[in-house]
Backbone bond lengths (Angstrom), bond angles and torsions (degrees), N, CA, C in turn:
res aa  C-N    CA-C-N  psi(-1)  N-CA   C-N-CA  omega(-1)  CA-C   N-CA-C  phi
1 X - - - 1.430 - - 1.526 108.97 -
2 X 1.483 111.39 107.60 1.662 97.12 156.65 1.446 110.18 -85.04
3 X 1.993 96.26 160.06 1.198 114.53 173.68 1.526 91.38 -130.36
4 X 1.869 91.89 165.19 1.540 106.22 -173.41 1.358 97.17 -136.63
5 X 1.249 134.83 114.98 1.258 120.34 178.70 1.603 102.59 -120.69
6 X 1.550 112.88 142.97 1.370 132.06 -176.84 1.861 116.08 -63.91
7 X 0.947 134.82 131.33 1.256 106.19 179.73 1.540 114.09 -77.32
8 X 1.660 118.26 6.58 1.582 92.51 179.82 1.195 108.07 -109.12
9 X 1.627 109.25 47.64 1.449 113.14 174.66 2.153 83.75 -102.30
10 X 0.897 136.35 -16.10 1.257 126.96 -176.32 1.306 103.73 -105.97
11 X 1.546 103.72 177.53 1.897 120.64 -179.17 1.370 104.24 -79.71
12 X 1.354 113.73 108.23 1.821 94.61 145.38 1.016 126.92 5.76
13 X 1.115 82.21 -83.68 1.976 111.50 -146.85 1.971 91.64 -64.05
14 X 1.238 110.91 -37.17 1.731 97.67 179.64 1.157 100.89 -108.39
15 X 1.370 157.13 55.47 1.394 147.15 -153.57 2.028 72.34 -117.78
16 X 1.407 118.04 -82.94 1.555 133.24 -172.80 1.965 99.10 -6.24
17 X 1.440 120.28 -28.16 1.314 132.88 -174.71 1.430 111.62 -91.28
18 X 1.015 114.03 12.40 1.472 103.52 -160.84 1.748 101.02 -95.14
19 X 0.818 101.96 -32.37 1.903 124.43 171.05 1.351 119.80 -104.46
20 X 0.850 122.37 14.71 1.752 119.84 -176.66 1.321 79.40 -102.46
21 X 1.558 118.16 124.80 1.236 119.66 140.01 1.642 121.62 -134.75
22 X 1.211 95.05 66.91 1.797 122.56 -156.81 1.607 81.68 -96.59
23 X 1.149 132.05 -62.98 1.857 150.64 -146.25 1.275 92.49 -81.47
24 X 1.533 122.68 135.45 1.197 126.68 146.54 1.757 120.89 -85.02
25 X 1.573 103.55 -25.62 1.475 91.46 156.78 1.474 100.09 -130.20
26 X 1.788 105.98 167.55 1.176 104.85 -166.38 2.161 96.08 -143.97
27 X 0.793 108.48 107.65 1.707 110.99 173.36 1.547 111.51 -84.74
28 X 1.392 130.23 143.97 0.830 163.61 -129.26 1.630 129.61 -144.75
29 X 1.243 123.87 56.05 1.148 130.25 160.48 1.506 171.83 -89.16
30 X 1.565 95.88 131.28 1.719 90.73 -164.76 1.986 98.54 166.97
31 X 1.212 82.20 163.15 1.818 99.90 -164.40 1.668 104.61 -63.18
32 X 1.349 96.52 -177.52 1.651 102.60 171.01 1.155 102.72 -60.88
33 X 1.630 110.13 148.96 1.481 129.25 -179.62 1.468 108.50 37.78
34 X 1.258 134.43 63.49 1.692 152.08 163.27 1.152 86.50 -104.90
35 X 1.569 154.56 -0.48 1.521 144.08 169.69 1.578 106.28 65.72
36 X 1.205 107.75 56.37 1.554 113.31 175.19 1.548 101.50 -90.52
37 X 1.567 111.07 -52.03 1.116 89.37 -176.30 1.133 135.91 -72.29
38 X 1.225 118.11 -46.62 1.496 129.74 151.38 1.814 134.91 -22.05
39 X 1.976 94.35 -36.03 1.430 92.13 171.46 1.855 103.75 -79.34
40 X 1.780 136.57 -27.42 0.881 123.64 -172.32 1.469 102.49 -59.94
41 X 1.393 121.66 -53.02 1.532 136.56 -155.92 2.162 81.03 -51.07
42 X 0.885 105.30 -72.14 1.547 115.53 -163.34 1.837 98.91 -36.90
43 X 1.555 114.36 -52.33 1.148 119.19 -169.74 1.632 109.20 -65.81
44 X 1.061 111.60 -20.37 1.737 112.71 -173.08 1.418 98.24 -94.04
45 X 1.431 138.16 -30.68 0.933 122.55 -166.46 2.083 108.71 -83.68
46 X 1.202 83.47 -26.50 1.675 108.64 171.43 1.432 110.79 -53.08
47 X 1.409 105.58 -69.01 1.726 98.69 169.98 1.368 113.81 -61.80
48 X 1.634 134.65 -51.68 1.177 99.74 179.16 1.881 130.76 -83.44
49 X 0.899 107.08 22.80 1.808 106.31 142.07 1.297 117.94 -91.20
50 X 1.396 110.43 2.74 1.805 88.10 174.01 1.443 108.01 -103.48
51 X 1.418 129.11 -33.62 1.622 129.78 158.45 1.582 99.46 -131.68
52 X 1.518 117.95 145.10 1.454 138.63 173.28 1.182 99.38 -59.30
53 X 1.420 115.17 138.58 1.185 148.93 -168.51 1.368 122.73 -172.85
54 X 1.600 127.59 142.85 1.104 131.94 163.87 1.372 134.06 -105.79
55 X 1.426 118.42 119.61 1.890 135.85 -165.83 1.010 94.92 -97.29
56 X 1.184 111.50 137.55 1.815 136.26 151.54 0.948 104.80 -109.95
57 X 1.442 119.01 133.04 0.992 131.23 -174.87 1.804 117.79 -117.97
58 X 1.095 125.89 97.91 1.869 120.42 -160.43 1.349 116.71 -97.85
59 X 1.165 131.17 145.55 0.924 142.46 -161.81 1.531 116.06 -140.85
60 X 1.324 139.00 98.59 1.361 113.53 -170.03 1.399 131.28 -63.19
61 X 0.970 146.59 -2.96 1.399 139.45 112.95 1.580 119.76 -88.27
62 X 1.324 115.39 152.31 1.464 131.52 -146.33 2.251 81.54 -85.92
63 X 1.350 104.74 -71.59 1.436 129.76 -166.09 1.687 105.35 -23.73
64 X 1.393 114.93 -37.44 1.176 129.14 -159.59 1.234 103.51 -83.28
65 X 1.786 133.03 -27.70 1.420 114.31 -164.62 1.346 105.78 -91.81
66 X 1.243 133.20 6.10 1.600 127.52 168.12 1.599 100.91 -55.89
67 X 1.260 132.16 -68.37 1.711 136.82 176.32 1.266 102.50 -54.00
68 X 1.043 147.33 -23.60 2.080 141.78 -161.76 1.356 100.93 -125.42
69 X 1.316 98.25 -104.64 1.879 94.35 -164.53 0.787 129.32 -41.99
70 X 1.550 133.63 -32.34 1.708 142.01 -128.88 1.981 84.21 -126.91
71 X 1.265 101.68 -48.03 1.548 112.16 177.62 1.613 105.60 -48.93
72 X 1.319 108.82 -72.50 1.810 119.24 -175.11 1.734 104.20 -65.07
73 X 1.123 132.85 -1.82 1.451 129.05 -175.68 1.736 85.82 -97.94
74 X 1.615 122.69 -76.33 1.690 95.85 161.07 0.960 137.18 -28.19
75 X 1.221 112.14 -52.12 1.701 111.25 -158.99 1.818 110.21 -72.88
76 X 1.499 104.84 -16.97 1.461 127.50 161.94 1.786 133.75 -67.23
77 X 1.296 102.56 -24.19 1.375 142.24 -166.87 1.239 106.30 -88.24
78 X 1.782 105.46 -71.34 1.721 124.48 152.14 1.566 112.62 -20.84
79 X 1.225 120.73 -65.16 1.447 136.53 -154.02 1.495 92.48 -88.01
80 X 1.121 138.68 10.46 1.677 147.87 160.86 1.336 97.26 -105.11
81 X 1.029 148.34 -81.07 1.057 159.02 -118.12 1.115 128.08 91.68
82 X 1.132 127.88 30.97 1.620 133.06 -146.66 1.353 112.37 -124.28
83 X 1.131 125.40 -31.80 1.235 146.15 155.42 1.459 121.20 2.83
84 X 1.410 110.48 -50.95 1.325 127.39 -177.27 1.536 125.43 -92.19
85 X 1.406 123.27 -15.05 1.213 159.94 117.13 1.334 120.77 -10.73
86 X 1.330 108.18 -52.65 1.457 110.88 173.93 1.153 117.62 -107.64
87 X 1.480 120.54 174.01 1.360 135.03 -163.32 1.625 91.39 -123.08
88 X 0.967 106.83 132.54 1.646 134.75 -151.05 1.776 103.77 -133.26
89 X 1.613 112.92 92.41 1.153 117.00 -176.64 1.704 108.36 -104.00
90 X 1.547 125.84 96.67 1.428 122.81 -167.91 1.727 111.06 -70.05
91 X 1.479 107.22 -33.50 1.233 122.78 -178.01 1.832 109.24 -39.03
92 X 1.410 93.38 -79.62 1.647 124.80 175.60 1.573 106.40 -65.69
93 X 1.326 141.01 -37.98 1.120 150.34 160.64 1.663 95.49 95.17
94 X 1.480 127.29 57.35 1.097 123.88 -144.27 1.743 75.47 -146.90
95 X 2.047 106.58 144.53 1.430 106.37 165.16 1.140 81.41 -149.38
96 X 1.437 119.93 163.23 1.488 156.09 -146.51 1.480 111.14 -165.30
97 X 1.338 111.69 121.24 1.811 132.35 175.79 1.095 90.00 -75.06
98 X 1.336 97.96 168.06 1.351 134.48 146.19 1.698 122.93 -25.73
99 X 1.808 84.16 -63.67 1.334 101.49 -165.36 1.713 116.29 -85.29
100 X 1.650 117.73 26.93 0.947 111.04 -152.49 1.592 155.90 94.36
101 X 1.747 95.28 -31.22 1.171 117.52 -169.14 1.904 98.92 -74.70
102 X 1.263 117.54 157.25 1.605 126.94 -151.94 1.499 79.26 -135.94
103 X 1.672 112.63 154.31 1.308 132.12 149.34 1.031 108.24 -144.55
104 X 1.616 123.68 125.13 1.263 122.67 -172.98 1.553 104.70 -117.75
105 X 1.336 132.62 143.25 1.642 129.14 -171.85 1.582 90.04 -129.46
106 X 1.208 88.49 108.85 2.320 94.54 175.03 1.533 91.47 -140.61
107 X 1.477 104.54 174.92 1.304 134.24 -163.73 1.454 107.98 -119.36
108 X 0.983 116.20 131.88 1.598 126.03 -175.57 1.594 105.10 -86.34
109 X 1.582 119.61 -16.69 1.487 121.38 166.05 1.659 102.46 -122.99
């Protein structure tokens, strides 16, 4: 499957990140709603369509990532078109590509 994605589906201001994978860590700055989180969610889902891989995704309480992580990783998916593509487990809070690639949203408490 190719995909084509537009760049003004991403941030400006973090787009320059979207391909650097020079950093083993990478910090992230800017105020509420500067789309930090949203540009990571976009960037992880990016690498894993290009080779399969499995994300964990943590949260310090578990209860909370049904509304946040697991929510904005759809709602990210949606805004691809991709959505339908994947297999969408609400139970486990777990989605799976095509290509293999896993996202898992758990709670460290």
């Amino acid at each position: 499957m190719k995909i084509t994605l537009k760049k003004t589906l991403f941030n400006e201001v973090y787009l320059p990140m979207l391909t650097n994978y020079s950093k083993r860590y990478e910090v992230y700055y800017g105020g509420a709603g500067s789309g930090k989180s949203k540009f990571i969610t976009q960037k992880l889902i990016y690498k894993a369509l290009q080779s399969p891989r499995t994300v964990l995704v943590l949260r310090k309480v578990g209860r909370t990532n049904k509304n946040s992580t697991f929510q904005l990783f759809q709602s990210s998916l949606s805004d691809w078109k991709l959505l339908d593509y994947c297999k969408i487990n609400k139970t486990d809070l777990t989605i799976m590509f095509p290509n293999g690639s896993k996202f898992i949203c758990a709670g460290i408490s």
